[in-house]
C-alpha positions as CSV (number, residue, x, y, z in Angstrom):
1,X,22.7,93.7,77.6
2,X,22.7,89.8,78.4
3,X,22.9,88.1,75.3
4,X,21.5,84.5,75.0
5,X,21.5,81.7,72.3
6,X,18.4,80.3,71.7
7,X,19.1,77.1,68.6
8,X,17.1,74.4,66.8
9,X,19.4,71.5,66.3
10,X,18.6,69.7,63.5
11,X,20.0,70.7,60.4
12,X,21.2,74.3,62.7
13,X,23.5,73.1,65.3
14,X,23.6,69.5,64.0
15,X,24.4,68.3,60.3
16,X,21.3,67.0,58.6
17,X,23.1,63.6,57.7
18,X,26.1,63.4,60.3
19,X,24.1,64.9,63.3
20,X,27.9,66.1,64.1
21,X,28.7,70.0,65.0
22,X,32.1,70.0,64.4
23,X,32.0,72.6,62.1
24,X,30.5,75.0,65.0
25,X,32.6,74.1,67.2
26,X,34.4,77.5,67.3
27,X,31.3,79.3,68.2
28,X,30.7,76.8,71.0
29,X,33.7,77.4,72.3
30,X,33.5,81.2,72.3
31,X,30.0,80.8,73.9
32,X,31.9,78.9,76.6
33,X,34.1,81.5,77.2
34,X,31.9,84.4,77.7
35,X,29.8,82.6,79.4
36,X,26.6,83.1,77.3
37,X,23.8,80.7,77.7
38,X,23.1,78.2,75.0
39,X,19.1,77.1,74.5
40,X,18.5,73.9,72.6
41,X,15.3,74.1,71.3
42,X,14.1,71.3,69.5
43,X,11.8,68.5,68.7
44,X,14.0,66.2,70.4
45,X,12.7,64.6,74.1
46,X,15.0,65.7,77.2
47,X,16.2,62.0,76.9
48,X,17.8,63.0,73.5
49,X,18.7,66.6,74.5
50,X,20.3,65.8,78.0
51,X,23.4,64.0,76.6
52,X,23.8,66.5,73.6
53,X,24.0,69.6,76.1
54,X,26.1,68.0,78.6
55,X,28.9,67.0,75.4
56,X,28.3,70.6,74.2
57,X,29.1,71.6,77.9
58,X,25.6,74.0,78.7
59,X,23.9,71.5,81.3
60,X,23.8,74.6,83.5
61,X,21.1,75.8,81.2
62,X,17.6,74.7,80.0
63,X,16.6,73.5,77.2
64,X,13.0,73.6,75.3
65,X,12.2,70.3,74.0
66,X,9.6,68.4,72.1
67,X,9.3,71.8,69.9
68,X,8.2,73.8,72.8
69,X,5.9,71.4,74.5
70,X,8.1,70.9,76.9
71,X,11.4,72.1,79.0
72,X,14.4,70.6,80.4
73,X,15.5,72.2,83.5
74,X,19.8,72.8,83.9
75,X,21.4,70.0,85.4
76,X,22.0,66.2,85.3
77,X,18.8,64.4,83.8
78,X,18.1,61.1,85.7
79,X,14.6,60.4,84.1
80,X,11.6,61.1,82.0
81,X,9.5,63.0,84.7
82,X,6.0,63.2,84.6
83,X,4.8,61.9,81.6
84,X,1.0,62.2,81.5
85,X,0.8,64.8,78.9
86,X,2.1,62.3,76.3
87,X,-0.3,59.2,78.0
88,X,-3.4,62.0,77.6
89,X,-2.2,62.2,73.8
90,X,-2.0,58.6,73.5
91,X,-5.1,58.2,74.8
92,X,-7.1,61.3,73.0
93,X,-6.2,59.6,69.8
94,X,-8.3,56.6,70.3
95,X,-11.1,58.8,70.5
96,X,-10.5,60.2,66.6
97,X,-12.5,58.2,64.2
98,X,-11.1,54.8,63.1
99,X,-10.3,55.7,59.6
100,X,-8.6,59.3,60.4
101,X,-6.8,57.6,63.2
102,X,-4.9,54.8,60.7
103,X,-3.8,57.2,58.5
104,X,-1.5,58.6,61.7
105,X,1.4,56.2,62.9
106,X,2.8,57.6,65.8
107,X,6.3,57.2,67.5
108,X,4.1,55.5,70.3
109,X,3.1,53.2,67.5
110,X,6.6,52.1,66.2
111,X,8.9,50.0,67.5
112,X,12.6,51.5,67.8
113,X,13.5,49.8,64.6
114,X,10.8,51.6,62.9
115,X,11.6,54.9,64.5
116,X,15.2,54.2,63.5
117,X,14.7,53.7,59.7
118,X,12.1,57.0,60.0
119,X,14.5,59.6,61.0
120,X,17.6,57.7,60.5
121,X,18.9,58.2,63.6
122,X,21.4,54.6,65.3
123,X,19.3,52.7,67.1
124,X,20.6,54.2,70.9
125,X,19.6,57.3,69.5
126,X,16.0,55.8,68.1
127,X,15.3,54.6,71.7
128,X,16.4,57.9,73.4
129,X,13.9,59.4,70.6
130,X,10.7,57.2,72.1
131,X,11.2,58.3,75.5
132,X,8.5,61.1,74.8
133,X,7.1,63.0,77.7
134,X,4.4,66.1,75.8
135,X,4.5,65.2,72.2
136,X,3.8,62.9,69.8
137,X,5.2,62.7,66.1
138,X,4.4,60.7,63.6
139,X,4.0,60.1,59.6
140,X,0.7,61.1,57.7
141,X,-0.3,59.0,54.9
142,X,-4.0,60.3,54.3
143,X,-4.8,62.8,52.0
144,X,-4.3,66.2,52.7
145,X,-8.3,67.0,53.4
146,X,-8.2,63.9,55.7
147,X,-5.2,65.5,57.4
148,X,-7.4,68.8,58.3
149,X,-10.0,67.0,59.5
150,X,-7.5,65.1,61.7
151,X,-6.4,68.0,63.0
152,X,-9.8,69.7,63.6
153,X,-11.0,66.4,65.5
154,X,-8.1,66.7,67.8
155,X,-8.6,70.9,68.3
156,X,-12.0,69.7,69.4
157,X,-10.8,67.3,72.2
158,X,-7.8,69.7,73.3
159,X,-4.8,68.4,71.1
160,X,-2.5,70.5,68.7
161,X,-1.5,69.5,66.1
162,X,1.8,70.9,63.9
163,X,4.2,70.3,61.3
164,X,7.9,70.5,61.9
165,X,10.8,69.2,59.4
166,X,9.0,66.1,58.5
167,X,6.5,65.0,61.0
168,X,2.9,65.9,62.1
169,X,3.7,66.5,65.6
170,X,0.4,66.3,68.4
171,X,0.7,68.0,71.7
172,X,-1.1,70.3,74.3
173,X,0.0,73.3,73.5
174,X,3.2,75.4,73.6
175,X,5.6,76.6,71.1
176,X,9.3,77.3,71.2
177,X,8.7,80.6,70.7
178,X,6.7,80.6,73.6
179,X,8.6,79.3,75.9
180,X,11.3,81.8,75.2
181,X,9.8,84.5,78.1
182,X,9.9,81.4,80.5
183,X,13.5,80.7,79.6
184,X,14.2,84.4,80.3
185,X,12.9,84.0,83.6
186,X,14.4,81.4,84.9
187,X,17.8,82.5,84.0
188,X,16.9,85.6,86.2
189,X,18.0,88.3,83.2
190,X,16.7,91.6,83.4
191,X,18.1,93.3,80.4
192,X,18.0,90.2,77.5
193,X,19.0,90.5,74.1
194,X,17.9,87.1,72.7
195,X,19.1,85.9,69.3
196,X,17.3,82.7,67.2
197,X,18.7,80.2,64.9
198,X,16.9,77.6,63.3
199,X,16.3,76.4,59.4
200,X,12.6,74.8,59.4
201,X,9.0,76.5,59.1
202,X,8.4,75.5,62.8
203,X,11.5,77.9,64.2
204,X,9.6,80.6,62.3
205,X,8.2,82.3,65.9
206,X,11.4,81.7,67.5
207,X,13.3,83.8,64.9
208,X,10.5,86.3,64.5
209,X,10.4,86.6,68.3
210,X,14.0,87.0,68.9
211,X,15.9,90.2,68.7
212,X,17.9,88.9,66.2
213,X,17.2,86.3,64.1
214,X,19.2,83.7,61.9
215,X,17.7,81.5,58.7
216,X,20.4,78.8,58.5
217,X,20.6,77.8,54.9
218,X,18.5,74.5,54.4
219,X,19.4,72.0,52.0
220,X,17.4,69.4,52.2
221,X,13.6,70.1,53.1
222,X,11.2,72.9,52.5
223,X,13.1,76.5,53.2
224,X,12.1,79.1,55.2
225,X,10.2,81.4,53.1
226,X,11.0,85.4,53.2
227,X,10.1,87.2,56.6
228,X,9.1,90.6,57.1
229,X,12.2,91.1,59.4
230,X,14.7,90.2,56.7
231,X,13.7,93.9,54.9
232,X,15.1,96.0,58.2
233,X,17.8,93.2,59.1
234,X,15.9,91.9,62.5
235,X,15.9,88.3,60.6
236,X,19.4,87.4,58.1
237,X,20.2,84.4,56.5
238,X,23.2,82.4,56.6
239,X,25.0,81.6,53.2
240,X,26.6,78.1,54.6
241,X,23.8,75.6,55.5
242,X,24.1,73.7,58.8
243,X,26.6,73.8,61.4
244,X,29.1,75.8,59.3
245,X,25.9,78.4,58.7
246,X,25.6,78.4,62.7
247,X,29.1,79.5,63.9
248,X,29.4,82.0,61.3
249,X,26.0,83.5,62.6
250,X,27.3,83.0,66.2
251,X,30.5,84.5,65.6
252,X,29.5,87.8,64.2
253,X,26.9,87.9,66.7
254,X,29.6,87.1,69.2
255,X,32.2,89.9,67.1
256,X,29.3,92.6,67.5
257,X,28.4,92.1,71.2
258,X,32.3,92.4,71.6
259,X,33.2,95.3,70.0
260,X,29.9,97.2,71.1
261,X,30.4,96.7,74.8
């Protein structure tokens, strides 16, 4: 079998508060070694993905971005591409009602000093985070009935609308999980076995869709509730949150694979 890496980043690959994965740096390097491919998957744009992947050393591989509404072909990145998913968004949401719409602030509606204080990121990193090519997060500050309706306004003109870690994020369509096949297929494997790591409600599909599936221990927002895969072992859970959660989930994945082939 082929075994691929398919990983969230925030608060999986990357510390919550340092964005750093130091700690899983020996299950990077292992990866490295054998030569199995690493997917980022994340709600991060290519701009913010491109730089981590090359530092990581896996530009030779793709990467899903803007949680699935997106991918990031191997390579060097050079610039945003085609961006007209994310100026259809834009545009979509002026046609929501006046008072739904105010209650939605957008990244497209902050400047990088707002985006910055938002998700915390430095301000390089905030700018990288506004390059946005098929999605659109932002904060919700209605009610929660107000927030249905939002979203079943936007259904009706052709835009999704889900939560991730902390944001209500607005695209056309496509998940991480279903991107995976397309992954698959452009890596040419014919005999896959895919495993998923990620610690937020929207990595749920990715983990259930894998063939093996990691939980990483979450800390700090709303944890992963229990999934029927846990009962047979298809979906585990790491003890250590984080980065240190992800190379010990790696590495016995990585132990496995080595002493069963």
């Amino acid at each position: 079998m082929q075994l691929l890496i398919f990983t969230d980043l925030d608060g999986t690959l990357l510390d919550h508060e340092t964005y750093s994965w130091v700690p899983a740096q020996p299950a990077l390097n292992e990866l490295k070694r054998l030569g199995v491919p690493l997917i980022m998957a994340s709600s991060k744009t290519a701009a913010e993905i491109a730089p981590l992947r090359a530092k990581a050393g896996f530009s030779h591989c793709p990467a899903i971005v803007e949680n699935g509404a997106g991918i990031l072909p191997p390579g060097n990145f050079a610039d945003d591409g085609d961006v007209s998913a994310y100026r259809t968004i834009r545009e979509t949401l002026g046609q929501v009602a006046e008072q739904l719409r105010a209650n939605f602030k957008g990244f497209g509606d902050m400047s990088v000093e707002e985006i910055a204080a938002s998700t915390g990121l430095p301000g390089d990193s905030a700018a990288l985070a506004a390059r946005r090519a098929f999605s659109e997060p932002g904060v919700w500050s209605g009610t929660d009935k107000e927030r249905d309706i939002f979203i079943i306004e936007l259904e009706k003109l052709g835009i999704t609308a889900r939560y991730g870690g902390r944001y209500l994020t607005l695209s056309l369509g496509g998940t991480k999980a279903g991107r995976m096949d397309e992954i698959i297929h452009m890596l040419g494997l014919t005999n896959p076995f895919s495993t998923a790591l990620g610690d937020a409600p929207n990595d749920v599909e990715m983990i259930e869709k894998a063939d093996l599936g990691f939980i990483i221990k979450n800390t700090h927002g709303k944890p992963i509730p229990t999934l029927t895969g846990e009962d047979d072992g298809h979906i585990k859970r790491t003890e250590l949150p984080g980065p240190a959660g992800w190379n010990e989930a790696v590495l016995s994945v990585l132990s496995h694979r080595t002493t069963t082939n």
